[in-house]
C-alpha positions, 0 to 999 in steps of 0.5 A: 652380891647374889650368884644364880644358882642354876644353869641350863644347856640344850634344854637340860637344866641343873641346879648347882647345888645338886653337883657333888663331884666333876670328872673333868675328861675332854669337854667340848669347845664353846659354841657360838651362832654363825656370823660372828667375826673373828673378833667377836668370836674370840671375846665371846669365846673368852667371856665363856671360859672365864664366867661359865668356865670361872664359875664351874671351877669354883665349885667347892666338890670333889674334881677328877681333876682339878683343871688348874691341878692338871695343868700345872701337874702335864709339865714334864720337867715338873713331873720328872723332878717330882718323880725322883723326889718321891723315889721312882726311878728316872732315866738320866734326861737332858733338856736343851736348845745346844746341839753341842750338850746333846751330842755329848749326851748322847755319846756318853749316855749311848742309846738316846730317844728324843721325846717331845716336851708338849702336847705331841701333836703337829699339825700339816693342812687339815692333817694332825700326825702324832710325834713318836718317841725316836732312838737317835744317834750322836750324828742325828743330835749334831744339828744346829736346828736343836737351837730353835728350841727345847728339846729332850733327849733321854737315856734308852732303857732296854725293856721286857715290856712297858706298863700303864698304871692308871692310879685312881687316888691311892688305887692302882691297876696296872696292864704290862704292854708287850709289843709285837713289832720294832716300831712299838718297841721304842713307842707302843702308841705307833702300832696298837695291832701288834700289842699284848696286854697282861694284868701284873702286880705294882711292887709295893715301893713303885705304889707307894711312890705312885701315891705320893706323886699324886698327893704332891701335885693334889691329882685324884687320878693319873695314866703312868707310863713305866718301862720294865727293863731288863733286872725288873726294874720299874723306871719312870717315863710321864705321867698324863694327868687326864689319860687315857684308860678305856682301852687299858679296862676293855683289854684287861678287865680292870675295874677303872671305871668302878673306881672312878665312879666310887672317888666321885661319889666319895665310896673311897677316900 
């Protein structure tokens, strides 16, 4: 069976063969003439993921990331499970749908956050909001609502300050995140105006786990989100296969992108 070689897009062609490497980020969604029904719009749309999309991820090049990789590697239990099997500390979690399991939890853990296990994102009309982190109480997890689906409740970690490590293969650069307001206390992403970003050093030990952690989902690059507690203490939150870093660079001066450039081009292993 012969496979065409080439491929063109707005005009611009490129030829397979002279693709060595794919930083996968966000690509755009497929688009399609005006006056498809919603029938043909959804074959269409499918045949492009699986040809175009199919072929693309057969290439045998270095990725940042693998799709498949990244997608196996943003399921959070996964990434809890794995985070401990390579010695990082986690806080004591639960995952449930019984309004009763979290009351307990709550009232023997103490402080209590509820975190979101997807893509925190919900949409109301035209609006997207953004689902924070939140400190709740036993009272507040008493609500027979949690059985409508999972939901994850996680031990509170006092904190001097959060940490983004962004982990270029077995590089890591990572900015201390000092909030400056109550609500970007309990989560930094609700009130980006009041942060203050400090380079700090990853102990060796949290380094060496950050490594094997990418090694065991086979990424080439992950965001970590760490709380600092009070002791010191680097306690693992998630890890977003595919985060964002460009902020983190421009407010630190961390050389990210020059270490993604040199993994794509095979400058570092």
């Amino acid at each position: 069976m012969g496979v065409h070689r080439g491929s063109a897009l707005d005009g611009r062609a490129v030829d397979v063969a002279d693709i060595t490497a794919v930083y996968y980020r966000k690509p755009g969604a497929f688009r399609f003439p005006d006056g498809l029904s919603d029938q043909a719009r959804r074959f269409a749309r499918r045949e492009a993921r699986h040809g175009l999309g199919g072929f693309l991820l057969s290439l045998p090049v270095r990725w940042i990331s693998h799709p498949s990789l990244i997608a196996d590697a943003e399921n959070k239990p996964a990434q809890l499970r794995v985070a401990d099997t390579v010695g990082l500390s986690i806080p004591e979690t639960l995952i449930t749908n019984d309004a009763g399991s979290a009351r307990e939890f709550a009232a023997r853990v103490g402080r209590v956050v509820y975190k979101p296990l997807s893509a925190p994102f919900v949409r109301a009309g035209d609006t997207v909001k953004l689902v924070y982190t939140n400190l709740v109480s036993a009272d507040m997890v008493d609500d027979t609502r949690i059985g409508l689906t999972a939901a994850q409740f996680q031990e509170w970690v006092p904190k001097k300050f959060e940490v983004r490590a962004t982990a270029v293969g077995d590089r890591v650069f990572a900015a201390a995140i000092h909030a400056g307001s109550d609500a970007a206390y309990v989560d930094w992403r609700s009130d980006y105006a009041c942060l203050r970003y400090e380079v700090v050093e990853v102990p060796d030990e949290v380094t060496r786990a950050v490594v094997g952690y990418l090694d065991r989902f086979g990424l080439a690059f992950g965001a970590f989100d760490f709380v600092v507690d009070l002791d010191g203490r680097w306690w693992f939150l998630e890890c977003n296969p595919n985060g964002q870093w460009g902020w983190i660079e421009e407010e630190t001066g961390l050389p990210i992108a020059a270490a993604i450039a040199d993994a794509l081009t095979g400058a570092v292993a």
